[in-house]
C-alpha positions in Angstrom: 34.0 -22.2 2.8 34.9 -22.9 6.4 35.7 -19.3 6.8 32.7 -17.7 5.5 30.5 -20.4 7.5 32.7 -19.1 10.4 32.2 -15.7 9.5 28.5 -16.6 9.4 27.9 -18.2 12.6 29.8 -15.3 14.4 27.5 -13.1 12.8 24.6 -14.8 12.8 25.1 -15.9 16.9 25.1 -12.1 17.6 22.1 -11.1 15.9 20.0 -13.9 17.6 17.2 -12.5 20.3 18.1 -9.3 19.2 15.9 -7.9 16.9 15.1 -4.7 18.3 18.9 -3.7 18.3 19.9 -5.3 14.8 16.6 -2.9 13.5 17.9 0.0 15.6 21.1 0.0 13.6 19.6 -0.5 10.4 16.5 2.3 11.4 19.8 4.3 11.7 21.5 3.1 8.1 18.4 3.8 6.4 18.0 7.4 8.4 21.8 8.4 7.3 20.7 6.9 3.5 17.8 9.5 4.0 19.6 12.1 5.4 22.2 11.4 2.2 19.6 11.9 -0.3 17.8 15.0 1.7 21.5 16.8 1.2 22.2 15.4 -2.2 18.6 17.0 -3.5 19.5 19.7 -1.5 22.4 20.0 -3.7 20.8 19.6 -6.9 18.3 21.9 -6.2 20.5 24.7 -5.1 22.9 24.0 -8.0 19.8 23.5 -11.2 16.4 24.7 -9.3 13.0 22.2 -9.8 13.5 21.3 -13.6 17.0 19.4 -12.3 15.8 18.0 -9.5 13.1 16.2 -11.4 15.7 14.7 -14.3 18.1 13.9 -11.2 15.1 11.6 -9.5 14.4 10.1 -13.0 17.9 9.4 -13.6 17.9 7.8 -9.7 14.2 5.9 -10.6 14.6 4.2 -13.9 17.9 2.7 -13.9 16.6 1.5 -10.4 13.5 0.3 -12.4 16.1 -1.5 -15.0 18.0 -3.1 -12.2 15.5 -4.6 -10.6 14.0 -5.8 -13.4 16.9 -7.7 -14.7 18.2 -9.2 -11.3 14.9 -11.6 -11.7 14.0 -10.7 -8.3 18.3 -11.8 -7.3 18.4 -9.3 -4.0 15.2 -10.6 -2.7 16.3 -14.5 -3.5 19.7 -14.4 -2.9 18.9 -13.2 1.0 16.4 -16.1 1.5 18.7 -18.7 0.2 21.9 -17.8 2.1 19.7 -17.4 5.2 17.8 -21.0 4.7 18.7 -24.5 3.8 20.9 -23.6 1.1 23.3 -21.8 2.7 25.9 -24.8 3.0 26.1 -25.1 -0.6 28.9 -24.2 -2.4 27.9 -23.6 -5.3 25.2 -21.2 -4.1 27.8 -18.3 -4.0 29.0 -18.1 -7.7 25.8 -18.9 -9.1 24.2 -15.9 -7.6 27.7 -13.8 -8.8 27.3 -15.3 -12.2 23.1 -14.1 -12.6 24.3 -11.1 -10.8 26.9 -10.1 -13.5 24.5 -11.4 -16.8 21.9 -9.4 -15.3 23.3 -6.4 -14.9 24.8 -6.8 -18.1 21.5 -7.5 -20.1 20.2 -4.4 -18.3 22.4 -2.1 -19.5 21.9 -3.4 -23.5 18.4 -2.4 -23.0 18.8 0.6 -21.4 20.7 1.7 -24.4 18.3 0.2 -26.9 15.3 2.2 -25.3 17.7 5.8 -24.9 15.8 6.9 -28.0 11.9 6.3 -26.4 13.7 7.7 -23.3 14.9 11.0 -25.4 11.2 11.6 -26.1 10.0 11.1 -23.5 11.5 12.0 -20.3 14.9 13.9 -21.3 13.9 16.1 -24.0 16.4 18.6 -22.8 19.0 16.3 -22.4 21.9 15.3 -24.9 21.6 11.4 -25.9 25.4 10.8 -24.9 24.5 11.1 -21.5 21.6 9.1 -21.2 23.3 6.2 -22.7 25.9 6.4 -20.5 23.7 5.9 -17.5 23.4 2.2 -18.7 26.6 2.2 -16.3 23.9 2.8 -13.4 21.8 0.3 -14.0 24.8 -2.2 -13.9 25.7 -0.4 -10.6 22.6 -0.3 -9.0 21.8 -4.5 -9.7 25.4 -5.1 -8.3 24.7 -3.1 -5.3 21.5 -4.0 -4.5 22.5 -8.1 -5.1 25.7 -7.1 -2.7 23.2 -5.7 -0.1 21.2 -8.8 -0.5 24.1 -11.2 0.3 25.2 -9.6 3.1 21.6 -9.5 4.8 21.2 -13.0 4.1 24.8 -14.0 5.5 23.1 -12.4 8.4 26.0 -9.2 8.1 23.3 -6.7 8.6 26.5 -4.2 9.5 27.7 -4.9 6.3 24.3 -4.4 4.5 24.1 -1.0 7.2 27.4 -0.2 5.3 26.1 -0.6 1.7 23.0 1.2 2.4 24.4 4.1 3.8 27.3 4.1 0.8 24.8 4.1 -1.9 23.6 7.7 -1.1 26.4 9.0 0.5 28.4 8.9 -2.2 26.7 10.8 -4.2 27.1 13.6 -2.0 30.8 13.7 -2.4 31.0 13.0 -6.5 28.5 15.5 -7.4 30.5 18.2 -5.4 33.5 16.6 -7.0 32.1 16.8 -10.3 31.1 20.7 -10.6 34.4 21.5 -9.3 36.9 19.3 -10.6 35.2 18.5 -13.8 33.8 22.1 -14.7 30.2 20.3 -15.6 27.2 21.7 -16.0 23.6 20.8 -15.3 22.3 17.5 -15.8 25.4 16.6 -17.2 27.4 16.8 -14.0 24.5 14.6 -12.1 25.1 11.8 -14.5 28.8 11.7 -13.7 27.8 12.2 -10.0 25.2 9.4 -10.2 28.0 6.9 -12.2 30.8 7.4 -10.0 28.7 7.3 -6.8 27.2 4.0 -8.6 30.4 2.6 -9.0 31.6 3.7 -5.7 28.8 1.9 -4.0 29.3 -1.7 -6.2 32.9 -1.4 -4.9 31.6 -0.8 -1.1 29.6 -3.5 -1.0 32.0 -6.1 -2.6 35.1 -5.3 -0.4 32.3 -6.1 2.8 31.9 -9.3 1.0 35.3 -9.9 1.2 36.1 -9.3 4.0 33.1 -11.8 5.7 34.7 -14.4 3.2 32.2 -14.5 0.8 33.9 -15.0 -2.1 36.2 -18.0 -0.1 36.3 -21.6 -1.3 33.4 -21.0 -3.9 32.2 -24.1 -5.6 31.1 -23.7 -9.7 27.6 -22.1 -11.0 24.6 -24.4 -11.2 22.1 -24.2 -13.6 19.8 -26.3 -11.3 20.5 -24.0 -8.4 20.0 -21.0 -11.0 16.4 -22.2 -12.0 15.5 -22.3 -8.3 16.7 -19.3 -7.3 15.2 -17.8 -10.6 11.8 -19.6 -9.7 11.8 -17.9 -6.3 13.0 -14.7 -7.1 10.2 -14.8 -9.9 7.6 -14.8 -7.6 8.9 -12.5 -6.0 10.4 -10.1 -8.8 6.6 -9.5 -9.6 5.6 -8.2 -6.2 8.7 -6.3 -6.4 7.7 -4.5 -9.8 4.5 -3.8 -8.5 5.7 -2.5 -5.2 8.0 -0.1 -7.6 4.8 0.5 -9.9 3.1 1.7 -6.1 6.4 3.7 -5.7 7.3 5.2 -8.3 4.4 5.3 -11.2 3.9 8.6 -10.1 7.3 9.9 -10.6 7.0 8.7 -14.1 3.5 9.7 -15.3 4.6 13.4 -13.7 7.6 13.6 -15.2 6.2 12.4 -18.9 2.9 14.8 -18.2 3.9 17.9 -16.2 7.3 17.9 -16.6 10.6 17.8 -14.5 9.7 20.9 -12.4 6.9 20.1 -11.4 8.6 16.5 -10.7 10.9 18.1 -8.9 8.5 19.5 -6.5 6.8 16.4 -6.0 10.2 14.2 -5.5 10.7 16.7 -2.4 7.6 16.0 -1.0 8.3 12.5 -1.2 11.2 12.8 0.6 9.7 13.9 3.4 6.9 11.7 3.1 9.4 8.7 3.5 10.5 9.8 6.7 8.1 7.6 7.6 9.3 4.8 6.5 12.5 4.6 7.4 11.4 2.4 11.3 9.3 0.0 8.9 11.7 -0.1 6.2 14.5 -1.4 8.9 12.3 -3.9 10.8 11.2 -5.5 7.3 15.1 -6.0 6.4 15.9 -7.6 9.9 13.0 -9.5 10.5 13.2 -11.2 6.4 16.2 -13.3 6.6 15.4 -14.1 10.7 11.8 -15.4 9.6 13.7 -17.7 6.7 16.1 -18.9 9.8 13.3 -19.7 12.1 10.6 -21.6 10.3 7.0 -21.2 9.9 5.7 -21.9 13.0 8.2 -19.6 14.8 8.1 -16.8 13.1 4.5 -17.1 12.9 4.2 -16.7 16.7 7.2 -13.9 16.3 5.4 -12.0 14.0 2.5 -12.1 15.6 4.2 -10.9 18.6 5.7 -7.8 17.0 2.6 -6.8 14.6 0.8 -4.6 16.9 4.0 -2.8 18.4 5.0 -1.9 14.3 1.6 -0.5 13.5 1.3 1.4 16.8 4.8 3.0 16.2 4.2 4.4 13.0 0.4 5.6 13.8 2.3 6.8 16.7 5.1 8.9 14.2 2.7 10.3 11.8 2.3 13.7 14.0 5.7 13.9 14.2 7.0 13.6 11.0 3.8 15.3 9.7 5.2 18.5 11.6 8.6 18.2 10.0 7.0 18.1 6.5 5.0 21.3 7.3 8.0 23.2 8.1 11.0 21.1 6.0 10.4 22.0 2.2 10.4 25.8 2.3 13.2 25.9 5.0 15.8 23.3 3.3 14.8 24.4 -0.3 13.4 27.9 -0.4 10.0 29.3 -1.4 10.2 27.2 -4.9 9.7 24.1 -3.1 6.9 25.8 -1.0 4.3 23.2 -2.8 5.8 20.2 -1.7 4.0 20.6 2.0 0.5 19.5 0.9 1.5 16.1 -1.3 3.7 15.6 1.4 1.2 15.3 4.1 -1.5 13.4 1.9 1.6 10.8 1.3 2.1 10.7 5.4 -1.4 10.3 6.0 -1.0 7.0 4.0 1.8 6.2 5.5 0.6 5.7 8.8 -0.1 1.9 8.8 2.7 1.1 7.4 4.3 -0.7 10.4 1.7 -3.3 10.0 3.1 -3.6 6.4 6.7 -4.4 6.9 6.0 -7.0 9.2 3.4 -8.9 6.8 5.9 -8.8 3.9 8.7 -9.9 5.6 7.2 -12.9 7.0 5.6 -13.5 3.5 8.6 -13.2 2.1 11.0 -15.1 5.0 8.2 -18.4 5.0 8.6 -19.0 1.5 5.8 -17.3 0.0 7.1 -14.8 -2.2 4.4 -14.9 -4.4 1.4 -13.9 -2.0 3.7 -11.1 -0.9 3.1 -10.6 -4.7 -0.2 -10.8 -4.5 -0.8 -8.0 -2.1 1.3 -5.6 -3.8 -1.0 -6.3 -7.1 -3.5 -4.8 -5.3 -2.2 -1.5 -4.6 -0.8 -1.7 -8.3 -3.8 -1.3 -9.8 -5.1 1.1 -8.0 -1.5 2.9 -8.7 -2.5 2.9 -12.2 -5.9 3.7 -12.4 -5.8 6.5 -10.1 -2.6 8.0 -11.3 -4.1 8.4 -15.0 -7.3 9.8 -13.4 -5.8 12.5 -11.1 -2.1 13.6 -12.3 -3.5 14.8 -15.6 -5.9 16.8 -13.4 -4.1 17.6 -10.3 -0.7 17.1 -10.6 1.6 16.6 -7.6 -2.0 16.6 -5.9 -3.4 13.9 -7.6 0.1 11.8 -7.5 0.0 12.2 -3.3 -3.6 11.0 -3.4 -2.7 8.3 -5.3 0.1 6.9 -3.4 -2.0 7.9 -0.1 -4.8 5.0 -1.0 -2.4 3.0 -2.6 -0.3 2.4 1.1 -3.1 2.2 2.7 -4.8 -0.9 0.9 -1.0 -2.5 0.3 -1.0 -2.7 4.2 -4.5 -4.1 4.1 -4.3 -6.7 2.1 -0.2 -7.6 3.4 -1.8 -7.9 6.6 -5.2 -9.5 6.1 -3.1 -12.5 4.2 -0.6 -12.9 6.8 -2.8 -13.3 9.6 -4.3 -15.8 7.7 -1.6 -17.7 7.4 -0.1 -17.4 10.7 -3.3 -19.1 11.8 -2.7 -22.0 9.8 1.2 -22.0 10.1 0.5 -22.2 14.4 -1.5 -25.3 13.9 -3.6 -26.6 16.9 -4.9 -25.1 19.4 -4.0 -21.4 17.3 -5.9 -22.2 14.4 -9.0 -23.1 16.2 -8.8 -19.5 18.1 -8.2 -17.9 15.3 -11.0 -19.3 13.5 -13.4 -18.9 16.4 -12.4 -15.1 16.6 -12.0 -14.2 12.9 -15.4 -12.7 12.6 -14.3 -10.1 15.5 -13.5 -6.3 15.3 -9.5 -6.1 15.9 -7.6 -2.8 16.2 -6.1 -3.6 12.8 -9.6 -3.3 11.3 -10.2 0.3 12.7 -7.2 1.8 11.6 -7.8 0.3 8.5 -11.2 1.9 8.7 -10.0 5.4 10.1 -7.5 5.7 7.2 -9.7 4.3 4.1 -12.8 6.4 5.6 -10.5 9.5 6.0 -8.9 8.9 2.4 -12.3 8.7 0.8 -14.0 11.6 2.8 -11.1 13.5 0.9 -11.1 12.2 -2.2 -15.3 12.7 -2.2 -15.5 16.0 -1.0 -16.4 18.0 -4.4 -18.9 15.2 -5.2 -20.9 15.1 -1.8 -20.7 19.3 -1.9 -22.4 18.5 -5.2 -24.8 16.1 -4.2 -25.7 18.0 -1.3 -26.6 21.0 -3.3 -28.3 19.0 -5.8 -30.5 18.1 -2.8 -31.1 21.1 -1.7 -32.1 23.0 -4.4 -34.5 20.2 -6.0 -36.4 19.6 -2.1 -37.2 21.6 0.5 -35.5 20.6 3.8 -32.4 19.7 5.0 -29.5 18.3 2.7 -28.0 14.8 5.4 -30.8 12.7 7.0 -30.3 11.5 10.2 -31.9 8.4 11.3 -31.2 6.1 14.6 -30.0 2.7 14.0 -28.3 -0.5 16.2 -24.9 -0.5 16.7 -22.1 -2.4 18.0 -23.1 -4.1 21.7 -26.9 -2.9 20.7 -25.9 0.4 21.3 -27.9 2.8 19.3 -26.0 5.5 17.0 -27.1 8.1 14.4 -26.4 7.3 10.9 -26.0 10.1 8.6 -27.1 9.7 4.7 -28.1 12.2 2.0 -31.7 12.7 2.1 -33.7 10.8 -0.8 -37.6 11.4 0.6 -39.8 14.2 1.3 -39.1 15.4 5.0 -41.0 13.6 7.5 -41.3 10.3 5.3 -41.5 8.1 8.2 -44.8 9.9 9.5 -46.1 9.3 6.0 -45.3 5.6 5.2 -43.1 4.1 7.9 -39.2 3.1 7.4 -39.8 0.6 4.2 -40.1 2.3 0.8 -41.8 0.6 -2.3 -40.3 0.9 -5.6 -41.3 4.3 -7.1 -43.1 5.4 -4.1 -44.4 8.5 -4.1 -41.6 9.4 -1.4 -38.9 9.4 -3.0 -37.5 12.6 -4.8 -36.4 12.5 -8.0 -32.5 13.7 -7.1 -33.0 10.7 -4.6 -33.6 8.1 -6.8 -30.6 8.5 -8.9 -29.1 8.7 -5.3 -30.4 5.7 -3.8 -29.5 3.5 -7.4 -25.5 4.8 -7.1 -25.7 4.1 -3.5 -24.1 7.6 -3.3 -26.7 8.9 -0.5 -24.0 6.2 1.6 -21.5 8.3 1.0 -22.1 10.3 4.8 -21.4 7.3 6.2 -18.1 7.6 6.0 -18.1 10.0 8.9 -20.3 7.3 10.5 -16.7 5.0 10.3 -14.4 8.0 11.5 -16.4 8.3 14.4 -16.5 4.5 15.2 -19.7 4.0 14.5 -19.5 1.8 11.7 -17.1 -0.3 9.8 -16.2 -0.7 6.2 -17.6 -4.1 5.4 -20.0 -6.1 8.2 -23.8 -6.5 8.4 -25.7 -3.1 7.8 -27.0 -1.4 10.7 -31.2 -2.0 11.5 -33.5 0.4 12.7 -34.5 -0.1 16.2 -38.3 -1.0 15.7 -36.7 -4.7 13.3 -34.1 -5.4 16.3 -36.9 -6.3 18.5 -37.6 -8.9 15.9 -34.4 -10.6 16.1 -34.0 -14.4 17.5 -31.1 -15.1 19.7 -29.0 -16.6 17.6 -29.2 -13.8 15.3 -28.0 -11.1 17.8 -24.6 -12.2 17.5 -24.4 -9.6 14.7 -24.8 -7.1 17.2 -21.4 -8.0 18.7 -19.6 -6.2 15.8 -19.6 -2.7 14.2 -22.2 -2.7 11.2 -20.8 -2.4 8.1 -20.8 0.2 5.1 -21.6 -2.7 2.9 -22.1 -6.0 3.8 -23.4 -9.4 2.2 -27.1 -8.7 3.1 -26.9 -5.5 1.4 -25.9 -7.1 -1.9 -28.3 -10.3 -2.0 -31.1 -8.0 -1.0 -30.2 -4.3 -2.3 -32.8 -1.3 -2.3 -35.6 -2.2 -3.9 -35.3 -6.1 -4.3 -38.1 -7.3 -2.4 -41.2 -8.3 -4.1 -44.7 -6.8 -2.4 -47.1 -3.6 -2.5 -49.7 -2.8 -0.1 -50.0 -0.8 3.0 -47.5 -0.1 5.8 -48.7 -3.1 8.0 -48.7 -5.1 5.0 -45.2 -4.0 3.4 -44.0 -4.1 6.9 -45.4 -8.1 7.4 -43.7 -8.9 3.8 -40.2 -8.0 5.0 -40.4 -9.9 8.4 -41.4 -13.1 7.4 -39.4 -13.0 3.8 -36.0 -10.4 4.1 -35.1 -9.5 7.5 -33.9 -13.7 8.4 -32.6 -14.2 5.3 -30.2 -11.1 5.5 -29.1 -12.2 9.0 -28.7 -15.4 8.0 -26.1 -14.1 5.3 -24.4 -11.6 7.6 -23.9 -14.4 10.0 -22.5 -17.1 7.8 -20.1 -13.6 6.9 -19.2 -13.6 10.5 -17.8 -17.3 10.4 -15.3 -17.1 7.9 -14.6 -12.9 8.1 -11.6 -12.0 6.5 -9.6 -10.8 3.3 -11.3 -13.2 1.0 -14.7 -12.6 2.2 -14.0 -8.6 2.8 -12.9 -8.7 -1.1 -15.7 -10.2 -2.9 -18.0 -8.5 -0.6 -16.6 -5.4 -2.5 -16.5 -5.9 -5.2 -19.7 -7.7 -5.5 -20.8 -3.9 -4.3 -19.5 -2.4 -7.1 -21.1 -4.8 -9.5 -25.0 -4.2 -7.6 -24.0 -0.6 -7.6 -23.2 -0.3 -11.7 -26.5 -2.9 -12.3 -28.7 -0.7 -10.1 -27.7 2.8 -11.7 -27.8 1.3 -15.7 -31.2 0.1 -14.9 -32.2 3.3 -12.9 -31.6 5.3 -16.1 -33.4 2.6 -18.1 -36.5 1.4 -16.3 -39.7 1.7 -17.1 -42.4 2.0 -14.6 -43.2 -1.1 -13.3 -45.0 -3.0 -11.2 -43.8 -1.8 -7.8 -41.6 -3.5 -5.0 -40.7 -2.8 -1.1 -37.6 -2.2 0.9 -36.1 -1.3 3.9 -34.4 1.5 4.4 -34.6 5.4 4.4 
């Protein structure tokens, strides 16, 4: 014990102030891992063409999948607890060897129970012997990544540099060793490749544990210590599942639906794509086990520090790697791989805030709070899901790169949204009262966010709006977007773009309130105005800065003058796409028929304070929470309004503002 605690200290006393260098060396571990894989696929794709390449990334994904679910979250939970107040224990060490071993063990019993499902559904093409021999890589692939774990948690990030690097390097001299030596063919030779690489890489990272005394003056397994590290790694096994689910769902739903070659094009994409994540990826495995060595308040203010610089660096990258991806595919892998460029640089796209990601998650993860880190990734898992049965079986590769372009992009939302909250309340004082008087602000966090959602959905909405805006066209004379001038941000005025729902010049005729079925509105536009989908312009409103995605909607110029002074302090923000006014008090929800002055008196004295009085109690306590329910509060007033558009009867009518 005194010599791994040695061992330790040493190791631990050299990483201290320097983060930036420990995630240099690590950036470069995780680019040679890369660079590994690049030429391993390269490989495989020279040696079996698309169809191999796709069972070679299964055969890397779901033993992968196994492993991970069998460690019960062990490489996650065995860094925190050798990097916090457990490390003097002795028996810490040979409990986490002992769940290590039954783990991987238990893993590779199932694997071969479910070779048969696997048969039929992944591997048709491939003989059984060798997919139940592959049970061998999940073993491998728990014990390295559990070996990894230990070494980043004795602070040995070298050592973990090492194992990282050996995982994917090997494979790059067994495969080669395998065609030649072993006269294999096909998949057949990338099983043996994968196995002895596997095996290669368990025995890489246990001599590094060896040699930093890990395995010194053990003390004897504890079931007590075994429940806690279980409990932990529970919390945070299930963001880890669905941060695999958000990784690779895709690769699984291809492969079952499209099959391995077109798999194989899309795992080439994604290789590129993850170019960008190898600066994120090396600054969320440094700053974990430095956040569990710090303490809350600490590395609150340390993350806080470094949040900005990490989202700025990858926004920064995206043009860069984005370039590579253009040119890469067809140049490393010939004209077959040729329709890997465009998933690629949908996936990139996503990408692009992932800085911002890396740093949430490792303090999540490094203060304890494995299961909020959990939380986050469950809402980029659903969307995972939903999207990825609506699009692959439609678009393929396409639809997979969409898919995982959203699904980044709202990870790093919510990550980041839930650890500023927290930081707040971790600094205490003087911090939390700052933070709760400026919570209601815009931050540059919130416009990339907006930039990359807004961009996202202007892609993902294209063939509907070219729809809609035909539809308009061709059912009312006049232009299909309405333009109309509304109050911004500082009370600067801006023009907000919709689809037209009125007759052209419907202002001259009745002024900027409409009354429910008035005479106005076209018939295209009221189905329009009930899905909200005459909004969806306004997305182009957000890319231009104009607007936001959730805050209090934008007024014309002729209410603002009506505004008391305490309710300008909406002004001081972007106006939102959606926002809590626009739910309580949605299109036609205001009670009152008459003529304009009349309709115009109705919504001054009973709507316009109220909404402002909403949007500002929004402004106090702006945040994830309240961003959240505000949407999907949205979608609920959007599904009500449409059912009852297509079942309403003509009724008594009602007012409203808006055009």
């Amino acid at each position: 014990m005194r010599i791994f605690d040695s061992q330790r200290e040493r190791l631990r006393g050299a990483g201290t102030g320097i983060v930036a260098r420990s995630s240099l060396t690590n950036l470069g571990a995780q680019g040679g891992a890369l660079a590994s894989v690049t030429v391993a696929s390269l490989l495989v794709a020279r040696f079996g063409g698309p169809t191999v390449v796709g069972e070679y990334a299964l055969f890397r994904v779901l033993p992968w999948l196994f492993g991970v679910v069998f460690s019960v979250g062990l490489p996650t939970a065995s860094a925190f607890f050798l990097a916090g107040e457990h490390a003097e224990d002795r028996d810490l060490r040979p409990t986490l060897i002992l769940m290590a071993v039954v783990g991987a063990s238990v893993g590779a019993v199932v694997w071969m129970g479910c070779a048969g499902a696997f048969h039929a559904l992944f591997f048709r093409h491939v003989p059984m012997p060798v997919i139940i021999i592959m049970a061998l890589c999940v073993m491998t692939q728990l014990l390295t990544v559990t070996a990894k774990g230990c070494c980043q948690g004795s602070h040995d990030i070298a050592g973990a540099n090492l194992v990282i690097v050996a995982e994917e390097l090997w494979f790059v001299v067994c495969f080669p060793a395998v065609v030649i030596l072993g006269h294999l063919q096909s998949i057949g030779a990338v099983a043996a490749g994968l196995i002895g690489s596997g095996m290669l890489a368990t025995g890489t990272g246990v001599v590094r544990l060896v040699r930093i005394g890990f395995f010194d003056d053990l003390g004897r397994p504890s079931a007590a210590l075994a429940r806690r590290i279980a409990a932990f790694g529970g919390r945070g096994q299930f963001g880890n599942l669905l941060w695999l689910t958000n990784l690779r769902f895709d690769f699984i739903l291809l492969g079952a639906l499209a099959g391995p070659a077109v798999l194989g094009v899309y795992s080439i994409a994604s290789k590129f794509a993850e170019l960008m994540r190898l600066a994120p990826t090396a600054l969320n495995y440094v700053l974990y086990p430095r956040f569990a060595q710090l303490g809350r308040e600490r590395a609150a203010r340390f993350s806080r520090s470094l949040f900005r610089k990490a989202l700025l660096l990858t926004v920064a990258l995206t043009p860069l790697v984005a370039l590579v991806a253009l040119f890469g595919p067809h140049l490393l892998y010939g004209a077959a791989f040729a329709g890997a460029v465009t998933p690629a640089e949908i996936i990139i796209l996503g990408l692009s805030v992932e800085g911002a990601a890396a740093v949430a998650s490792a303090y999540l993860l490094g203060t304890g709070r494995p299961g909020l880190n959990s939380l986050g990734m469950g809402v980029g898992a659903v969307l995972t899901v939903g999207l990825d049965v609506a699009l692959i079986p439609h678009y393929g590769a396409l639809g997979g790169a969409i898919t995982s372009a959203v699904v980044y992009a709202t990870t790093t939302v919510t990550l980041s949204l839930i650890a500023s909250r927290l930081a707040a309340r971790d600094l205490g004082g003087t911090h939390a009262r700052l933070e709760r008087a400026v919570v209601g602000a815009d931050t540059a966090l919130r416009r990339v966010i907006d930039v990359v959602v807004a961009t996202v959905g202007l892609v993902l909405a294209a063939p509907a709006m070219a729809v809609i805006a035909l539809a308009v066209r061709a059912t009312s004379p006049g232009p299909a977007l309405y333009r109309q001038l509304r109050v911004g941000r500082g009370g600067r005025p801006f023009v907000l773009f919709k689809f037209r729902s009125m007759v052209v010049g419907a202002e001259r005729l009745g002024g900027y309130l409409t009354q429910r079925d008035d005479p106005r509105v076209t018939t295209v536009g009221r189905i329009l105005r009930a899905t909200k989908l005459d909004e969806l312009p306004q997305l182009l409103n957000i890319v231009r800065g104009d607007m936001t995605l959730v805050g209090p909607r934008p007024e014309v110029p002729y209410f603002v003058r009506w505004y008391r002074p305490e309710e300008l302090a909406v002004l001081s923000v972007r106006p939102g796409l959606t926002g809590w006014g626009q739910i309580v008090y949605p299109g036609d929800h205001v009670n009152g028929r008459g003529d304009r002055p009349e309709v115009e008196s109705h919504y001054l004295v009973h709507q316009l304070h109220q909404k402002l009085l909403l949007d500002l109690a929004y402004l106090r306590r702006r945040g994830l929470w309240a961003d959240l329910a505000i949407m999907a509060k949205t979608l609920g007033v959007v599904v009500r309004n449409a059912r009852q558009a297509l079942l309403r009867t003509r009724g008594a009518p009602r007012s409203a503002p808006g055009l």
